[in-house]
N, C-alpha and C positions, 0 to 999 in steps of 0.2 A: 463449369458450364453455366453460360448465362440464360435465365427465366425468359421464355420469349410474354410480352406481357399484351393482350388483346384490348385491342381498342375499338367502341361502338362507334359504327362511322352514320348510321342515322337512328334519329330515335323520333316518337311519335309525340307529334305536340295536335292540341284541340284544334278548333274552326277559328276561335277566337284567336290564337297564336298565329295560325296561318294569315291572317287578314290583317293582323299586326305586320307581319315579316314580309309581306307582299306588298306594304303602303295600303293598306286600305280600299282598295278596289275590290268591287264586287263586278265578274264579266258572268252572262250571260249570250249561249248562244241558240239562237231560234232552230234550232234543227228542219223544223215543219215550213216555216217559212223558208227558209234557205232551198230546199228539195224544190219547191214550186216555186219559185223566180224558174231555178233553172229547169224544170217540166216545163213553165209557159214560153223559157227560151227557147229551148229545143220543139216544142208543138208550134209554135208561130214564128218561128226565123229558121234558121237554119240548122241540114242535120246537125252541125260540131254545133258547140258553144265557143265563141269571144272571149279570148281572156280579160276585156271588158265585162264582160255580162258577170264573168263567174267574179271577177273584185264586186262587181255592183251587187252582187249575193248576198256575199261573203261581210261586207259591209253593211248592209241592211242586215244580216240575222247578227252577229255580235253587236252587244248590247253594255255597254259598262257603266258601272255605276257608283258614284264615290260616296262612300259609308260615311 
């Protein structure tokens, strides 16, 4: 009978490793800001939001930054 033999399929690497293996970017996203674009969309234009309005958010609160 053959050894079935277990293989780690992920293991934990630091901050430093991660920003290594992702290029180098550092993203940021506004949460707070992002909420009130689209509160002041929805309070001064229409009831739905634009799937313009929500890119223009979404856009303004992600933030990237190269280390």
């Amino acid at each position: 009978m053959q050894a079935i033999e277990n293989k780690v399929l992920f293991s934990e690497i630091s901050a430093e490793e991660s920003a290594t293996v992702s290029g180098g970017v550092d993203v940021d996203f506004n949460l707070p800001g992002y909420l009130f674009i689209i509160g002041a969309a929805t309070v001064f234009g229409q009831p739905g939001v634009s799937p313009a309005e929500l890119q223009f958010a979404f856009e303004t609160a992600v933030q990237v930054e190269t280390i």
